[in-house]
PDB file as gemmi writes it, atoms N, CA and C in Angstrom:
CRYST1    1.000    1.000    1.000  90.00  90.00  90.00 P 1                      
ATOM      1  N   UNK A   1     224.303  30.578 -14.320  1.00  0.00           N  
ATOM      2  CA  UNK A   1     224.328  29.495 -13.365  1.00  0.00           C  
ATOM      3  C   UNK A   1     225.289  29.861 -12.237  1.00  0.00           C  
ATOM      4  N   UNK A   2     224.760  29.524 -11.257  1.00  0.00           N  
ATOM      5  CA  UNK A   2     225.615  30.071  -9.999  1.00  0.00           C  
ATOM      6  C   UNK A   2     226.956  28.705  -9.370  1.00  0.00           C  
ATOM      7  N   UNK A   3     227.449  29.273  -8.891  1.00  0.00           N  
ATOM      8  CA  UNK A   3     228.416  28.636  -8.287  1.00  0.00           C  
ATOM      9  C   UNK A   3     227.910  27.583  -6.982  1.00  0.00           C  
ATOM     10  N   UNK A   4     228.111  26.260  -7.075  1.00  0.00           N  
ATOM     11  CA  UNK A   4     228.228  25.385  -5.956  1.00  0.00           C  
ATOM     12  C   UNK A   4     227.874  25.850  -4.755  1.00  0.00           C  
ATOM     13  N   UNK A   5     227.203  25.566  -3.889  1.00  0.00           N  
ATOM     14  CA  UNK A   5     226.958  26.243  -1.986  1.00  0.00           C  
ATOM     15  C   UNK A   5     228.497  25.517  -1.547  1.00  0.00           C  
ATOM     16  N   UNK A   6     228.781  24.248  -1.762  1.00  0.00           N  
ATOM     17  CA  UNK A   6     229.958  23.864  -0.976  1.00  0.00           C  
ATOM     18  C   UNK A   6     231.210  24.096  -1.546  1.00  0.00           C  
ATOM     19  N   UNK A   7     231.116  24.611  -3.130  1.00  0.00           N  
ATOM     20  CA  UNK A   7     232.443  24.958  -3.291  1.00  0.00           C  
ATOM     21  C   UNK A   7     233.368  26.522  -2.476  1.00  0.00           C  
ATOM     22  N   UNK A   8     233.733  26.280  -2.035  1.00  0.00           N  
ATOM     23  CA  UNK A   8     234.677  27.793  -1.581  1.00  0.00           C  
ATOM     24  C   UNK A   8     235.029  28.837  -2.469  1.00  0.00           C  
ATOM     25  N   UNK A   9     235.326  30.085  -2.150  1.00  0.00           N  
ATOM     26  CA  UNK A   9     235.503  31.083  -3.250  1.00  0.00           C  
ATOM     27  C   UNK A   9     237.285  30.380  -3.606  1.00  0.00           C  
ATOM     28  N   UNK A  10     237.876  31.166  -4.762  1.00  0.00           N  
ATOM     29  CA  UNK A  10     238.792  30.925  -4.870  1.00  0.00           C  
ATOM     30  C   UNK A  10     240.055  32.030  -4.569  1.00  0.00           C  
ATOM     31  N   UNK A  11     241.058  31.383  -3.714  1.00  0.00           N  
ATOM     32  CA  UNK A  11     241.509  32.520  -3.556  1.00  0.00           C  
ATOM     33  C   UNK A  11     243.365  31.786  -4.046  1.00  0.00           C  
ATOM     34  N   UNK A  12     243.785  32.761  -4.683  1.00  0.00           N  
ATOM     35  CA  UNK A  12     245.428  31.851  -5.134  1.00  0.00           C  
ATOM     36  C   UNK A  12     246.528  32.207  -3.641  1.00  0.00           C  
ATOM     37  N   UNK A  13     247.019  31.005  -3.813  1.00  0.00           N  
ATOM     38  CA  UNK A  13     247.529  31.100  -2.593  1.00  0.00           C  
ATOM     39  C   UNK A  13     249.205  31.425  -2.655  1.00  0.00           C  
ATOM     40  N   UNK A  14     249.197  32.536  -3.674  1.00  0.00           N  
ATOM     41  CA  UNK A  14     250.154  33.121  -3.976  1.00  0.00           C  
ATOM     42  C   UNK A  14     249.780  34.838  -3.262  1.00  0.00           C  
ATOM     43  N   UNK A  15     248.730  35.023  -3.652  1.00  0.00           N  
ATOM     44  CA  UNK A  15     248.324  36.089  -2.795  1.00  0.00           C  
ATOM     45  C   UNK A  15     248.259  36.641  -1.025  1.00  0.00           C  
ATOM     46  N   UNK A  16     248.242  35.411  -0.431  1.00  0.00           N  
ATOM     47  CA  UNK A  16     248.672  35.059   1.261  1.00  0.00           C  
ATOM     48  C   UNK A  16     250.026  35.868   1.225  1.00  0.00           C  
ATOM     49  N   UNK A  17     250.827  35.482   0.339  1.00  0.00           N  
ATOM     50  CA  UNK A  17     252.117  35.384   0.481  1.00  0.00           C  
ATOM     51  C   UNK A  17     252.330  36.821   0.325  1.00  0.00           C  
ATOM     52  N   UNK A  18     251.933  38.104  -0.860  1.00  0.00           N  
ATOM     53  CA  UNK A  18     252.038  39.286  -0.811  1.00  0.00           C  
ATOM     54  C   UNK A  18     251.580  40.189  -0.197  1.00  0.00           C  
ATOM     55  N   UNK A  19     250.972  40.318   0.797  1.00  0.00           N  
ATOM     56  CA  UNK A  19     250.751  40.915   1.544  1.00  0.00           C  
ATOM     57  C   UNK A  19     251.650  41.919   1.956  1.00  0.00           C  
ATOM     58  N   UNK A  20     252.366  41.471   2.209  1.00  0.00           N  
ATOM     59  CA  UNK A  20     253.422  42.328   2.496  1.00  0.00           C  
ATOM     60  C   UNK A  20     254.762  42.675   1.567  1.00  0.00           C  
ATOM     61  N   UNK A  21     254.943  42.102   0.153  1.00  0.00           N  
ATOM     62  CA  UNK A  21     255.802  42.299  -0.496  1.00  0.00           C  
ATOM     63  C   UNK A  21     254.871  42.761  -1.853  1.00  0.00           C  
ATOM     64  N   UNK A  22     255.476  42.830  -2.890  1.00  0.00           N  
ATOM     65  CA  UNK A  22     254.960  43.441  -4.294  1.00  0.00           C  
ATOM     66  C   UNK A  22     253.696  43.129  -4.672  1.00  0.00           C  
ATOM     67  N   UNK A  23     252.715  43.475  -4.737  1.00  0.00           N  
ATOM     68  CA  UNK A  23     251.253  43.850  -4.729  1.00  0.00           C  
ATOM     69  C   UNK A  23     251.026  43.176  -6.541  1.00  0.00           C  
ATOM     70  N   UNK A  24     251.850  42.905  -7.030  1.00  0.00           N  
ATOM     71  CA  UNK A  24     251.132  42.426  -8.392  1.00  0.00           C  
ATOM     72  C   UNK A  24     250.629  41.417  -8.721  1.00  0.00           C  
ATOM     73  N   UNK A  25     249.602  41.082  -9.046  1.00  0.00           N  
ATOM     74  CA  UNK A  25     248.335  40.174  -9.387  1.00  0.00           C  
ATOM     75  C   UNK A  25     247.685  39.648 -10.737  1.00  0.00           C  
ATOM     76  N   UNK A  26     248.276  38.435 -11.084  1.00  0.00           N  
ATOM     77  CA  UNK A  26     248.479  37.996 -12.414  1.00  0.00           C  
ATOM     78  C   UNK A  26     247.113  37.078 -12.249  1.00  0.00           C  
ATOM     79  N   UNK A  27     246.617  36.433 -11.176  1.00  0.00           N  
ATOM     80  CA  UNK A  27     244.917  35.583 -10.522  1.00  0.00           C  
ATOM     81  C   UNK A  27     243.868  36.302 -10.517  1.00  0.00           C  
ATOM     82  N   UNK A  28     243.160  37.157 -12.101  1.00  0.00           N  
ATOM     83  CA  UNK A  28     242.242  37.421 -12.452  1.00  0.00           C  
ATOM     84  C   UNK A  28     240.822  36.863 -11.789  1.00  0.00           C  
ATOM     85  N   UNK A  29     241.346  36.103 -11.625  1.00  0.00           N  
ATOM     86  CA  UNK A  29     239.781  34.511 -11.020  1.00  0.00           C  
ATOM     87  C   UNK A  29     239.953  34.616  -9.353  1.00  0.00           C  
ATOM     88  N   UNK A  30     241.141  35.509  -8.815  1.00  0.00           N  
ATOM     89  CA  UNK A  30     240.602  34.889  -7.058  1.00  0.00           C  
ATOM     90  C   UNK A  30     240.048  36.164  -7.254  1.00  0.00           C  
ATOM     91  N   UNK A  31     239.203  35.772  -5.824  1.00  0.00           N  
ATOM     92  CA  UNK A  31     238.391  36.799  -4.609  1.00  0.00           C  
ATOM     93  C   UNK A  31     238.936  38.141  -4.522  1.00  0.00           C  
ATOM     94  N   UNK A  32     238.809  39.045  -4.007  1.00  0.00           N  
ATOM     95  CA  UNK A  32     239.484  39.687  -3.291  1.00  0.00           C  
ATOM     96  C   UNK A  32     239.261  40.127  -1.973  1.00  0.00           C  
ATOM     97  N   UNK A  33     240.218  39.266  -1.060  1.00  0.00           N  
ATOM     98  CA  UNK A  33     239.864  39.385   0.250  1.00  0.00           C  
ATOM     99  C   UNK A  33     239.877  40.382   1.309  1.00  0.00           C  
ATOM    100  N   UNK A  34     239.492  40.231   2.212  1.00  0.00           N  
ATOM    101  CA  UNK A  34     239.580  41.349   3.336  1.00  0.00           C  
ATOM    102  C   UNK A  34     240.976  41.952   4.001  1.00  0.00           C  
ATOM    103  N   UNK A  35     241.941  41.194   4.024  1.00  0.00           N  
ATOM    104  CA  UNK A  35     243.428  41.829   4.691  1.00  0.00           C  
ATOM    105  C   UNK A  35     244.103  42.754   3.564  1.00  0.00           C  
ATOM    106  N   UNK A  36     243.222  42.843   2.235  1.00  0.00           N  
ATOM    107  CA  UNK A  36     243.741  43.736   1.009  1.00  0.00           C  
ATOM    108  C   UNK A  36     242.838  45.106   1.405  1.00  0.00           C  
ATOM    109  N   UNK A  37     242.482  45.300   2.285  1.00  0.00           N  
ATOM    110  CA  UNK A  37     241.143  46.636   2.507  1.00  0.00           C  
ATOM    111  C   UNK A  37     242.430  47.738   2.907  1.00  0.00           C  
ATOM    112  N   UNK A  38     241.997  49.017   2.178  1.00  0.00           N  
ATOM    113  CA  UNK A  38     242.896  50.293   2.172  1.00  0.00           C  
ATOM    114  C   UNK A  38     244.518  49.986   1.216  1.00  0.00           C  
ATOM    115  N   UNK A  39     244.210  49.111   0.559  1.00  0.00           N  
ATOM    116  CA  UNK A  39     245.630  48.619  -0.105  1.00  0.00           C  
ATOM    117  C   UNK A  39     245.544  49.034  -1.910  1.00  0.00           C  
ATOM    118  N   UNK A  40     246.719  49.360  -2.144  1.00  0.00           N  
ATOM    119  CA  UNK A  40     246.878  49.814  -3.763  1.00  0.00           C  
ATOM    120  C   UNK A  40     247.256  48.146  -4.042  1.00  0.00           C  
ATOM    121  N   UNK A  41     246.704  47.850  -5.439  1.00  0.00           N  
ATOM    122  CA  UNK A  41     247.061  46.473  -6.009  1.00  0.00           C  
ATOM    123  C   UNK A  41     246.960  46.472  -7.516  1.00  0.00           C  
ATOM    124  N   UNK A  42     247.818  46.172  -8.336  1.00  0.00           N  
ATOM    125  CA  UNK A  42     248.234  46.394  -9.531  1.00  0.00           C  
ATOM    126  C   UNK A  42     247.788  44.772 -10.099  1.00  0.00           C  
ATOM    127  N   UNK A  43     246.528  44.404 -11.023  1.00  0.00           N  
ATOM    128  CA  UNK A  43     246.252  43.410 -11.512  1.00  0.00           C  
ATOM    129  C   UNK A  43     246.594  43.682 -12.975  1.00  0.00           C  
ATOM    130  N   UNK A  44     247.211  42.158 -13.594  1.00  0.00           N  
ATOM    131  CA  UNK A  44     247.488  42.424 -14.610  1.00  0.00           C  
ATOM    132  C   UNK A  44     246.345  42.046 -15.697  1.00  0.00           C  
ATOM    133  N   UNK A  45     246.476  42.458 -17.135  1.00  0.00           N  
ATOM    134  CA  UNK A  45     245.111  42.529 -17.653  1.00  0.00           C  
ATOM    135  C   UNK A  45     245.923  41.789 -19.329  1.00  0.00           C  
ATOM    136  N   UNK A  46     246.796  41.401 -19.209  1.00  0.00           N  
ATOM    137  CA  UNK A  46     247.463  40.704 -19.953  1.00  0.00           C  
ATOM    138  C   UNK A  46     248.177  41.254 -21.156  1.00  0.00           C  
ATOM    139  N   UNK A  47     248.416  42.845 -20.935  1.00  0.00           N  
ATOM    140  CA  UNK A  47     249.359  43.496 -22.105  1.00  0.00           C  
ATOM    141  C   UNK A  47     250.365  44.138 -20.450  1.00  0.00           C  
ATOM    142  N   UNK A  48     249.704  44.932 -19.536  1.00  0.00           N  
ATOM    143  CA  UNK A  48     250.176  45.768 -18.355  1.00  0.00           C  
ATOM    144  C   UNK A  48     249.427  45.234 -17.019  1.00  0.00           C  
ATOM    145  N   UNK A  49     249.938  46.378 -16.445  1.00  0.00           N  
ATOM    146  CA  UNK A  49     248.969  46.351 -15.045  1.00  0.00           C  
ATOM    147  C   UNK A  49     248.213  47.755 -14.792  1.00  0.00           C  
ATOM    148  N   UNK A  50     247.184  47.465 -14.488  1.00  0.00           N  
ATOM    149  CA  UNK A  50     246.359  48.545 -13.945  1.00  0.00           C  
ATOM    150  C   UNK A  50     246.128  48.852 -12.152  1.00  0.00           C  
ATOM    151  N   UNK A  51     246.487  49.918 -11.740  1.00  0.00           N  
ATOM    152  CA  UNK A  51     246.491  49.900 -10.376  1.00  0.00           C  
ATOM    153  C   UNK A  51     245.111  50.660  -9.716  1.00  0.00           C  
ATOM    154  N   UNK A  52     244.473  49.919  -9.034  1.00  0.00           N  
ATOM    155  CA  UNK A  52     243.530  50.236  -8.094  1.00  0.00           C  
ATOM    156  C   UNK A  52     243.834  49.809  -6.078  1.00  0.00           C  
ATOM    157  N   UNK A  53     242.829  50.632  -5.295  1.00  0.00           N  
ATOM    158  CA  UNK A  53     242.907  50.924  -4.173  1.00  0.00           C  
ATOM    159  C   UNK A  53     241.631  49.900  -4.305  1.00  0.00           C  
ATOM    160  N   UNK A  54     242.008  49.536  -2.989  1.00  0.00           N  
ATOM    161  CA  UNK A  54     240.625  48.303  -2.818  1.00  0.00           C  
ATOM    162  C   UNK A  54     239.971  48.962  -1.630  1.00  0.00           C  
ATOM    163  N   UNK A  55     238.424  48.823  -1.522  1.00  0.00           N  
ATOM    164  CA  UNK A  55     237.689  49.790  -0.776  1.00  0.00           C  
ATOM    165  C   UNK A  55     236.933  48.536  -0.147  1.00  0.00           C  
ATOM    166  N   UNK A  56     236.539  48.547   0.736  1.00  0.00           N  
ATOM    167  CA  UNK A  56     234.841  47.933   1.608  1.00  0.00           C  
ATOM    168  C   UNK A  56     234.003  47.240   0.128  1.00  0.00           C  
ATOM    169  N   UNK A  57     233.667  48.176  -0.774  1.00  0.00           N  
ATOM    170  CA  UNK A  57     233.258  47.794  -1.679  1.00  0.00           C  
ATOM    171  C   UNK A  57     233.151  46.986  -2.628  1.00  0.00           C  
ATOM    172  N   UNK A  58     234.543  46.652  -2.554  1.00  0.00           N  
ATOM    173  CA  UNK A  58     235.015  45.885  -3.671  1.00  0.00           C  
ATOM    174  C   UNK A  58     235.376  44.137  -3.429  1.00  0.00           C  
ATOM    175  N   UNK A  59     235.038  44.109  -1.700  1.00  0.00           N  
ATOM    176  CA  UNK A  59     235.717  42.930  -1.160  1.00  0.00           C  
ATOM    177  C   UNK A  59     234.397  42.026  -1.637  1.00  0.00           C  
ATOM    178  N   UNK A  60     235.101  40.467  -2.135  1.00  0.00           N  
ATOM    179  CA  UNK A  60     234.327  39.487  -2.799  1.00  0.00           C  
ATOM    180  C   UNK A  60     234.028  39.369  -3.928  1.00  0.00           C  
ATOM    181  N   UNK A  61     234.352  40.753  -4.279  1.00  0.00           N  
ATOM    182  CA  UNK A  61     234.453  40.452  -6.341  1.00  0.00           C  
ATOM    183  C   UNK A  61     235.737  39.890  -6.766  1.00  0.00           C  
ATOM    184  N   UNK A  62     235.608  39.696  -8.085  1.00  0.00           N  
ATOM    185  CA  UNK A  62     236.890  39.049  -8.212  1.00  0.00           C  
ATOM    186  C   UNK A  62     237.944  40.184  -9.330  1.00  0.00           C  
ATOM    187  N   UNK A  63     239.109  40.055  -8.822  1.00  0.00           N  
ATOM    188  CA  UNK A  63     239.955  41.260  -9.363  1.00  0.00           C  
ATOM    189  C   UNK A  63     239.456  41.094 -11.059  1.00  0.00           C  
ATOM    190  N   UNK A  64     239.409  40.307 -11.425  1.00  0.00           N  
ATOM    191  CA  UNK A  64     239.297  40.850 -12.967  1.00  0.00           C  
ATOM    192  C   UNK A  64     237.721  41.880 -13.402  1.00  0.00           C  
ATOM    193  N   UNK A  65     237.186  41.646 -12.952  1.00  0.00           N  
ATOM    194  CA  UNK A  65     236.100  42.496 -12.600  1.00  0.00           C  
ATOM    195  C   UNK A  65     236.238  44.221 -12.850  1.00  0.00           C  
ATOM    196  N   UNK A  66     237.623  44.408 -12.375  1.00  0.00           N  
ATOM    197  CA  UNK A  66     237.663  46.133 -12.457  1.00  0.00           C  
ATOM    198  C   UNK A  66     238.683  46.058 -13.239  1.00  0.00           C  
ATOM    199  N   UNK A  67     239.257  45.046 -13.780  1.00  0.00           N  
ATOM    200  CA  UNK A  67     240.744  45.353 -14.475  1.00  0.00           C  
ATOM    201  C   UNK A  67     240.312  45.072 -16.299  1.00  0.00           C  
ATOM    202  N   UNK A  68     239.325  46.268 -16.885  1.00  0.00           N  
ATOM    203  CA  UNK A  68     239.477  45.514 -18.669  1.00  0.00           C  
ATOM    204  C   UNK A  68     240.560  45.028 -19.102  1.00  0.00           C  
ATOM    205  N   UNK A  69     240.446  44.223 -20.099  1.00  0.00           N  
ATOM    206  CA  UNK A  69     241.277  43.460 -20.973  1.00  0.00           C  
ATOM    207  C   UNK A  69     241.287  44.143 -22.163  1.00  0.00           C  
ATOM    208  N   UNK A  70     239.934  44.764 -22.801  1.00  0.00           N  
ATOM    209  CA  UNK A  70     240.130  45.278 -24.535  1.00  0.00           C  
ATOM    210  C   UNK A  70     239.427  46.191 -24.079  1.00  0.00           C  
ATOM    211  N   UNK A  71     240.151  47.100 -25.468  1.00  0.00           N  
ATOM    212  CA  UNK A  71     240.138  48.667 -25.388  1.00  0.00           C  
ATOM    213  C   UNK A  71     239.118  48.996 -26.621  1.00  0.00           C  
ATOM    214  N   UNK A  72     238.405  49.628 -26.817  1.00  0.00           N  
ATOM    215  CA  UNK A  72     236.795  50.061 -27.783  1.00  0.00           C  
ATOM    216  C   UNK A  72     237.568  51.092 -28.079  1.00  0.00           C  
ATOM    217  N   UNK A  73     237.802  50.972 -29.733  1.00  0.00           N  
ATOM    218  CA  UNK A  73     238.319  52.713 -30.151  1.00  0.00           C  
ATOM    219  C   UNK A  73     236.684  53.432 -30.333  1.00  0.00           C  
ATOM    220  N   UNK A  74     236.978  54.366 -30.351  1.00  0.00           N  
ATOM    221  CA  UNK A  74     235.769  55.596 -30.812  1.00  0.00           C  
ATOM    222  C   UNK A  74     235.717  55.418 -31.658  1.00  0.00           C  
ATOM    223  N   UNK A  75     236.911  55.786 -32.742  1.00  0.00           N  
ATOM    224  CA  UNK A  75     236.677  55.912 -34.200  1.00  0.00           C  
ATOM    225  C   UNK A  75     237.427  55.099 -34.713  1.00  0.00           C  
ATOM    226  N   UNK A  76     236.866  54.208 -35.619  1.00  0.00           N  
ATOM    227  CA  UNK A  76     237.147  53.048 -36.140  1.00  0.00           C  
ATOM    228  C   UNK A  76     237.730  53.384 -37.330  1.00  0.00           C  
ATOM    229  N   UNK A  77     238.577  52.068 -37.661  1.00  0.00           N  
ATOM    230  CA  UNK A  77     239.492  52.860 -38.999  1.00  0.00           C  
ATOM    231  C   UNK A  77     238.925  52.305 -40.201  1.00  0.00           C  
ATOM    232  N   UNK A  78     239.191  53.383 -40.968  1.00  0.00           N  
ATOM    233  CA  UNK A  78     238.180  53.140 -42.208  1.00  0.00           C  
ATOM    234  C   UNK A  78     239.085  52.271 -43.183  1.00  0.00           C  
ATOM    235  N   UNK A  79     238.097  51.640 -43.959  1.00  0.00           N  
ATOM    236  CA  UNK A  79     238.640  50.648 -45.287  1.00  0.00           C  
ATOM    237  C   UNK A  79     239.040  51.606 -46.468  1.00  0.00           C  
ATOM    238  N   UNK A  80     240.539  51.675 -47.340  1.00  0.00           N  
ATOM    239  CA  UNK A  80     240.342  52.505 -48.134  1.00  0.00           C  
ATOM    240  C   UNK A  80     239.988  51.636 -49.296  1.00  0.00           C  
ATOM    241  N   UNK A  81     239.119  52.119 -49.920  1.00  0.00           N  
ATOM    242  CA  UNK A  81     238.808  51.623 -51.292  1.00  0.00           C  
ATOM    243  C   UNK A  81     239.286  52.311 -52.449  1.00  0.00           C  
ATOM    244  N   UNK A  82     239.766  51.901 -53.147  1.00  0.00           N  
ATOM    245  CA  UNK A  82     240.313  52.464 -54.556  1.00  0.00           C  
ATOM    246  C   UNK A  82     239.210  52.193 -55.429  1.00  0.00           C  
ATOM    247  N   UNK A  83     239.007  53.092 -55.750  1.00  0.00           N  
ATOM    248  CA  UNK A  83     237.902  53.538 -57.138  1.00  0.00           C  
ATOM    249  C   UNK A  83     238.686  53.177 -58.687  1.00  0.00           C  
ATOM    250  N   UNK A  84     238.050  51.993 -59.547  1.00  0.00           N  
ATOM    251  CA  UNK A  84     238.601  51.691 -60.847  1.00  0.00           C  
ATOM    252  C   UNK A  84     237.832  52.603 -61.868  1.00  0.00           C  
ATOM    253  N   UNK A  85     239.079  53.308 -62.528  1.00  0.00           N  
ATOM    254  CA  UNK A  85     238.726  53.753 -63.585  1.00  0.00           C  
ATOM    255  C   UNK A  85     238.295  53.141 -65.148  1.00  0.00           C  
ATOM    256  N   UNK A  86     237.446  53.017 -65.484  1.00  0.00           N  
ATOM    257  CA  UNK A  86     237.768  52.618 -66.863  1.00  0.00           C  
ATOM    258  C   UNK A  86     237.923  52.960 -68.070  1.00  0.00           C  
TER     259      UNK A  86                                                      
END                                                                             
């Protein structure tokens, strides 16, 4: 289901404010707007932060989008079972 025509994107209006000071981004859910184009921005993913360069490309998605949250091991850990003797 899509989003509202009259609702506005969301953008935190904590982000206005960094522009020019520390680039870290805890608002998974805003936009990512256009005055962030050619900019490094460190979103957090709720253990760290992951840092990406924001491109042409990327403007209007929303930062959580490129930032995973859970990590897929390869190899999964095995159950040990103990074998009863009788």
């Amino acid at each position: 289901m899509n989003k509202s025509i009259w609702k506005l994107p969301f953008l935190d209006i904590s982000l206005i404010k960094k522009i020019k000071n520390n680039k870290k981004i805890w608002s998974r859910n805003s936009i990512i707007p256009s005055f962030f184009l050619g900019k490094f921005v460190k979103v957090h993913n709720g253990k760290n932060f992951k840092r990406f360069l924001i491109t042409r490309d990327l403007i209007g998605y929303k930062f959580g989008k490129f930032c995973n949250t859970r990590t897929f091991n390869l190899k999964p850990k095995k159950a040990n079972k103990k074998i009863k003797k009788k």
